[in-house]
C-alpha positions in Angstrom: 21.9 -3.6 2.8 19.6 -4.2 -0.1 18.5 -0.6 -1.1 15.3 0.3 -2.3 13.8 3.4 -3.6 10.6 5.0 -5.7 6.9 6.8 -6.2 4.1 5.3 -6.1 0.6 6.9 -7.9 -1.8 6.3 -5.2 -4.9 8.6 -4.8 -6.2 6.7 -1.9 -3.9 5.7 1.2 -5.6 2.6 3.0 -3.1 0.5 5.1 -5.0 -0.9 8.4 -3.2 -4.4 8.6 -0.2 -5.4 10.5 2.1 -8.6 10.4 1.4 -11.0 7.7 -2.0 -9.5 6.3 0.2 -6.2 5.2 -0.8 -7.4 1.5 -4.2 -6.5 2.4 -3.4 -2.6 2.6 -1.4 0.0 0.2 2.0 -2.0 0.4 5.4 -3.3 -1.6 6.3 -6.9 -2.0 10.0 -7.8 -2.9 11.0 -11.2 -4.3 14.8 -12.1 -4.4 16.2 -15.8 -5.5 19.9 -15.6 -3.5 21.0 -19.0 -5.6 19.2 -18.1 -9.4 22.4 -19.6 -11.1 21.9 -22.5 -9.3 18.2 -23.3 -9.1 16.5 -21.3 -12.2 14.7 -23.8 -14.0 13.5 -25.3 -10.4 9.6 -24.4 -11.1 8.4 -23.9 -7.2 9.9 -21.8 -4.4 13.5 -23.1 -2.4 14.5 -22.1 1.1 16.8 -19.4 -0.8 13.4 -17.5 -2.1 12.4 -15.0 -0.4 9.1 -12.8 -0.1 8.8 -9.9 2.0 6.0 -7.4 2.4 6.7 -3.3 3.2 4.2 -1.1 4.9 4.5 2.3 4.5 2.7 2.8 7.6 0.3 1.9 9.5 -3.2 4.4 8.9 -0.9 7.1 7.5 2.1 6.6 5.5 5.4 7.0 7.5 3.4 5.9 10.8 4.9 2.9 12.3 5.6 1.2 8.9 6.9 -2.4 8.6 8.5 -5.5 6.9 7.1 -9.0 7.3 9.0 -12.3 5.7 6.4 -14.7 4.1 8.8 -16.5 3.0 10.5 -19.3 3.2 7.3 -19.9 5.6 9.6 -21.5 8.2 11.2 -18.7 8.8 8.1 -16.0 8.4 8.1 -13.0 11.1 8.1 -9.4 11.2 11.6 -8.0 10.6 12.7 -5.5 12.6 15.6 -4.8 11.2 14.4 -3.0 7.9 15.0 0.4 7.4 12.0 1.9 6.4 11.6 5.5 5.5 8.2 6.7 3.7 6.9 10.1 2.7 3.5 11.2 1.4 3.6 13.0 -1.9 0.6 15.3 -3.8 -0.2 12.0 -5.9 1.0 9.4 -3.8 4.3 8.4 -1.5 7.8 8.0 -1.7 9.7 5.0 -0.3 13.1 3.8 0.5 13.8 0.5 2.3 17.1 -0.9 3.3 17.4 -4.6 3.8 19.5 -6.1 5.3 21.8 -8.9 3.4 21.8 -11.5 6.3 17.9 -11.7 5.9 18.7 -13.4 2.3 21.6 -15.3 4.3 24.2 -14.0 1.8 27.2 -11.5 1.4 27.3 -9.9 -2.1 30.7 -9.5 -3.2 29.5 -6.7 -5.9 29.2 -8.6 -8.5 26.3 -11.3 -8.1 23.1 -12.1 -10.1 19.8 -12.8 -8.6 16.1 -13.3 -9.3 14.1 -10.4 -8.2 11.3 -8.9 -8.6 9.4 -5.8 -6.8 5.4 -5.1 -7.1 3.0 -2.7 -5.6 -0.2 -3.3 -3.6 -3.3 -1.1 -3.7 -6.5 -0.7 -1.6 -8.7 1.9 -1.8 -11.9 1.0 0.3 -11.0 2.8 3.9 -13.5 0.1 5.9 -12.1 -2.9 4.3 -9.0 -5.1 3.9 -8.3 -6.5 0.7 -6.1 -6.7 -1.7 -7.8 -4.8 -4.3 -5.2 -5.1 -7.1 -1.7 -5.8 -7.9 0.9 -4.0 -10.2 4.3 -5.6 -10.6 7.7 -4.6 -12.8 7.3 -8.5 -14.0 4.2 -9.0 -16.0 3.9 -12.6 -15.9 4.9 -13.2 -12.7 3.7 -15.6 -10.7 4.7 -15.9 -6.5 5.4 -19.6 -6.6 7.0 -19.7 -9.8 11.1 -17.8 -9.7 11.4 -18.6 -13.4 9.1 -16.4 -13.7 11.0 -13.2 -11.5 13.3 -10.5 -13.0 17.2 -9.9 -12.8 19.2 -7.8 -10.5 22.9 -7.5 -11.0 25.2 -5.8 -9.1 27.9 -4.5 -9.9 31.3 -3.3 -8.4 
């Protein structure tokens, strides 16, 4: 598994989507390039970059949250297979998410490099869905774009 963990500042919880409109509620987006060595200076997406959207719960956070691929757009569903554990907090929530590796269709031997990048969506209006605003750890990232994503490096 890919794990994921942090806070997020949110004073206003407001998640009423499901599937592929998750973006339109308090949500995560991950972004991972399994082949950056390869294709890094290809300016548009490949088949090996991925985009998947976390919910950390559907009306309340930790109720019945959820994982959607975007993409690659052929192979876009709701994955069931991502560990999702959410917890509110006095300012906010807590998340971890564990993804699988076979969703990326790789098997890191501890020491690979990828493009990746993780942001956070926010909604505060509790009567409609929208993507209100956006806050990413890559400031000029752009979706379609990996040469724009960050780094991640594991290591043994």
């Amino acid at each position: 598994y890919l794990y994921l963990g942090g806070w997020v500042k949110d004073d206003v919880y407001v998640q009423r989507e499901t599937g592929e409109k998750i973006f339109k509620g308090d949500s995560l987006e991950i972004l991972l390039d399994s082949k950056v060595s390869f294709d890094f200076y290809l300016d548009v997406l490949s088949l090996d970059d991925y985009q998947i959207g976390i919910s950390p719960g559907l009306t309340t956070i930790g109720s019945s949250p959820e994982a959607y691929l975007w993409y690659p757009s052929s192979r876009s569903k709701t994955l069931t297979n991502v560990k999702i554990s959410a917890l509110a907090t006095a300012d906010g929530y807590q998340f971890e998410v564990a993804i699988p590796w076979s969703i990326f269709k790789i098997d890191p031997s501890g020491a690979d490099h990828y493009g990746f990048g993780i942001s956070i969506s926010d909604n505060d209006h509790p009567t409609r869905n929208s993507q209100q605003s956006m806050v990413s750890n890559l400031p000029g990232r752009v979706l379609t774009r990996p040469m724009t994503w960050g780094d991640l490096k594991l290591v043994k």
